[in-house]
C-alpha positions as CSV (number, residue, x, y, z in Angstrom):
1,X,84.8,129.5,122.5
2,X,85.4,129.9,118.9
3,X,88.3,131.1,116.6
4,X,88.1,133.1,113.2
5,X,90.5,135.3,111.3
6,X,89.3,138.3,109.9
7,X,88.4,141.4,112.1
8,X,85.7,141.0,115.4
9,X,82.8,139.5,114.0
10,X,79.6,140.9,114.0
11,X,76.5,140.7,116.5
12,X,73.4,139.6,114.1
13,X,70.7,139.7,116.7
14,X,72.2,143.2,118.6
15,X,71.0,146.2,116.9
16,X,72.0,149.2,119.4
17,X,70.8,152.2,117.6
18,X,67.2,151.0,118.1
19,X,68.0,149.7,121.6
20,X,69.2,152.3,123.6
21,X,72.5,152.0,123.4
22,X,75.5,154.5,123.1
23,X,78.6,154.1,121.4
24,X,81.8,154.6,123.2
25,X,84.1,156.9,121.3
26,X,86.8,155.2,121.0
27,X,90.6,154.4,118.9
28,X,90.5,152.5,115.7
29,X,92.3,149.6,115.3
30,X,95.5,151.1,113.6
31,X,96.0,154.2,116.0
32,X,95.1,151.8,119.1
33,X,98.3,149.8,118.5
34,X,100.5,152.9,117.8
35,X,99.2,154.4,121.0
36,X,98.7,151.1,122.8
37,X,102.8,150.4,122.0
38,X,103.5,154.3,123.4
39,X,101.7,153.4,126.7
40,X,103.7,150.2,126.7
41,X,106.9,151.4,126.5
42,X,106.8,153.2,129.8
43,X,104.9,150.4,131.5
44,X,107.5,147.8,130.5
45,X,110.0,150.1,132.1
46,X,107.9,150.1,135.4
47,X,108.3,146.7,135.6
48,X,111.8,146.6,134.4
49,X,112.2,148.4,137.2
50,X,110.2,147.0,139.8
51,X,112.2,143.5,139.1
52,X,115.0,145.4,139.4
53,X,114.1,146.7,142.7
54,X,112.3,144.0,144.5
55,X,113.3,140.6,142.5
56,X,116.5,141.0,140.7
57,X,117.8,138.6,138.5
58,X,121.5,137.6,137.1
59,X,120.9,137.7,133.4
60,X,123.5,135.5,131.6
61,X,123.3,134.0,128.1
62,X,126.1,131.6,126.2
63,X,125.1,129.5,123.1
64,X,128.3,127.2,122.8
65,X,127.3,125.6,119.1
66,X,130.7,124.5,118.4
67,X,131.3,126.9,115.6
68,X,134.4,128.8,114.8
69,X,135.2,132.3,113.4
70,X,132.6,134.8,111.9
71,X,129.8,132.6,111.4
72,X,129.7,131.6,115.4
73,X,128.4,135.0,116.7
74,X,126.1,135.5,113.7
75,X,124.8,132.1,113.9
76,X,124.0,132.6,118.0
77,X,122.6,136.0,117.1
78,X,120.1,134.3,114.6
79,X,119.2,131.3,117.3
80,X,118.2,134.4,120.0
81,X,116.3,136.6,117.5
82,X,114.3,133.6,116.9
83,X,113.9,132.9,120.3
84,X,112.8,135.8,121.0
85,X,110.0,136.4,118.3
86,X,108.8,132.8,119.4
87,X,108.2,134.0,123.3
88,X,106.6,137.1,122.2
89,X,104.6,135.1,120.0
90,X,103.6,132.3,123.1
91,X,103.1,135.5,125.5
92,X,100.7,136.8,122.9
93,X,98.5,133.6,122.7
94,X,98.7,133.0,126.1
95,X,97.6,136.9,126.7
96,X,94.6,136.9,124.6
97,X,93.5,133.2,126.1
98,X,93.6,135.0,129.5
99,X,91.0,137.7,127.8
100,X,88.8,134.8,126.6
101,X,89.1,132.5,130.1
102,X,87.6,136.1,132.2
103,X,84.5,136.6,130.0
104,X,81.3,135.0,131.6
105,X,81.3,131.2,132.0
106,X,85.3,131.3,131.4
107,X,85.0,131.8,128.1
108,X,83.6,128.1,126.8
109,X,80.4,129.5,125.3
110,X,79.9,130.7,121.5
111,X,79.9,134.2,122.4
112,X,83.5,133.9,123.0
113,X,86.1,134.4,120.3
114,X,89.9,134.5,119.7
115,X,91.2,135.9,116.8
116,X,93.8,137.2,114.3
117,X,93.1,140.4,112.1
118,X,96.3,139.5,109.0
119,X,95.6,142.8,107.5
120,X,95.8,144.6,110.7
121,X,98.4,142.4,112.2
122,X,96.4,141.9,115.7
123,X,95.4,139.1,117.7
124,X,91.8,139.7,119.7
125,X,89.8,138.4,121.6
126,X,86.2,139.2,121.5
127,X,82.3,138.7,123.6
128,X,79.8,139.2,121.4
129,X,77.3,139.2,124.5
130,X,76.6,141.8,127.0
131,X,79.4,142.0,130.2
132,X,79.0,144.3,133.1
133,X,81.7,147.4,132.8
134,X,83.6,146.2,135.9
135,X,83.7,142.8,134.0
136,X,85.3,144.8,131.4
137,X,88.1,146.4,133.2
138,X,88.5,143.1,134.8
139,X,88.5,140.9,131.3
140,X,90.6,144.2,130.3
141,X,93.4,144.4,132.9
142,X,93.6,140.0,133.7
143,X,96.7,139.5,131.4
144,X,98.8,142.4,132.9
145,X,97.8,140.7,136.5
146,X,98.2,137.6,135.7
147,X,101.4,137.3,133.5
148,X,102.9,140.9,134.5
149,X,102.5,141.7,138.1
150,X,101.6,137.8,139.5
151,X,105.3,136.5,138.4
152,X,106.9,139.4,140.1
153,X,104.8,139.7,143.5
154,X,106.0,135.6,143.9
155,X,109.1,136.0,143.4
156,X,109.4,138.8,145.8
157,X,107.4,137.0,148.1
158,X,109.5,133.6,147.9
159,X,112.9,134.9,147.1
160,X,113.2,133.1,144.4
161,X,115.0,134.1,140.9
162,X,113.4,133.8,137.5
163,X,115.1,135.3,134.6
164,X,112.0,133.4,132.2
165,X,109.5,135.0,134.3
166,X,111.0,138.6,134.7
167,X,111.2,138.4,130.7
168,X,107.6,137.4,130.5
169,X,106.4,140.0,132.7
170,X,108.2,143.0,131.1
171,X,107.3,141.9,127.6
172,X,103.6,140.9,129.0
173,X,103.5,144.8,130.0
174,X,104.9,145.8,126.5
175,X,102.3,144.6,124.7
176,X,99.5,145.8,127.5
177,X,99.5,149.7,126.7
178,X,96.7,148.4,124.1
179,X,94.5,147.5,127.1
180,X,95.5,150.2,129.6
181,X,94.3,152.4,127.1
182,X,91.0,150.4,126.9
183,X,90.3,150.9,130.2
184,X,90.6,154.6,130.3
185,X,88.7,154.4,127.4
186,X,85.9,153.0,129.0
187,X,86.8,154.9,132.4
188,X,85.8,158.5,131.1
189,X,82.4,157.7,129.3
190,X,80.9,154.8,130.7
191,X,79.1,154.6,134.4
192,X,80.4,151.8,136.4
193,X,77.2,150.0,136.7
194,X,76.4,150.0,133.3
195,X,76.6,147.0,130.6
196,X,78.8,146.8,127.8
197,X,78.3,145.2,124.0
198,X,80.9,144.9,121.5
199,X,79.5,144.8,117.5
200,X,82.3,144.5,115.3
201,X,85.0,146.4,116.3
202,X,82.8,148.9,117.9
203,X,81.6,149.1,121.8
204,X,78.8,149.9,123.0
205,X,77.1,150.6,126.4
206,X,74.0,151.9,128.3
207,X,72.2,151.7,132.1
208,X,69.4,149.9,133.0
């Protein structure tokens, strides 16, 4: 695994035009976060939802800092803004590490690679090698199992109460539209027994 900044490095040795290969027509990077963040929005409120329905938590919050008059509220608005820009951010890493740890050989070869677009303002993670397509969807779809629907299914299952985890998982979902959409993507054009290839930003795919 490897990490860059800068957008999805290219694939020297993979030419596709000359191999075979077609490319999937598919969202840019801008109108893939717009989109991606209008697919979100309803799937955070599923889950909203869902932990409403099946694992409902008591949400309470009270910053005692010790502060009087006008500047105590302002001062415990500040201290939960930042906390909550700093779990985003964590759920963020943590999502795109769950990306990495599904590609082939968990992610610990050089074909693996996390990293941060600044001019786009996106975190990635990439395979510069060739996956299967249900590899895809899985690789696709692991962070919304795994930090969205896993903390709610055991706390159904156990009884238990979580508000950190119900948090997680409807702000996990928030930020999954980007990969739901992916996944159709992919779902419409390619067969499901056909490889994929990613070159840059671009993905490609054909059948044996």
């Amino acid at each position: 695994m490897r990490f860059t900044v800068g957008p999805p490095p290219q694939s020297d040795d993979f030419d596709p035009e000359s191999g075979g290969w077609r490319r999937l027509r598919e969202l840019g990077p801008g109108a893939l976060v717009l989109l991606g963040s209008l697919v979100g929005l309803p799937l955070c409120y599923l889950f909203i939802v869902a932990w409403t329905t099946l694992a409902p938590v008591s949400v309470s919050l009270r910053l005692d800092l010790g502060v009087q008059g006008a500047l105590g509220p302002i001062l415990a608005m500040g201290i939960a803004a930042v906390s909550l820009v700093l779990l985003v951010a964590g759920i963020v890493i943590v999502h795109e590490f769950i990306h990495a740890f599904t590609y082939p050989s968990f992610g610990m070869t050089a074909s693996s690679v996390i990293g941060f677009w600044p001019s786009r303002v996106m975190p990635y993670a990439a395979y510069l090698d060739e996956m299967s397509c249900v590899r895809f969807v899985v690789v696709a779809l692991a962070p919304l199992a795994v930090l969205s629907l896993a903390p709610l299914l055991i706390c159904y299952a156990t009884g238990s109460e979580s508000t950190l985890l119900a948090a997680v998982s409807c702000l996990n979902a928030l930020i999954s539209g980007g990969d739901v959409l992916i996944v159709l993507t992919a779902a419409v054009q390619v067969p499901p027994f056909a490889k994929i290839r990613n070159k840059g930003w671009h993905t490609w795919w054909m059948t044996d």
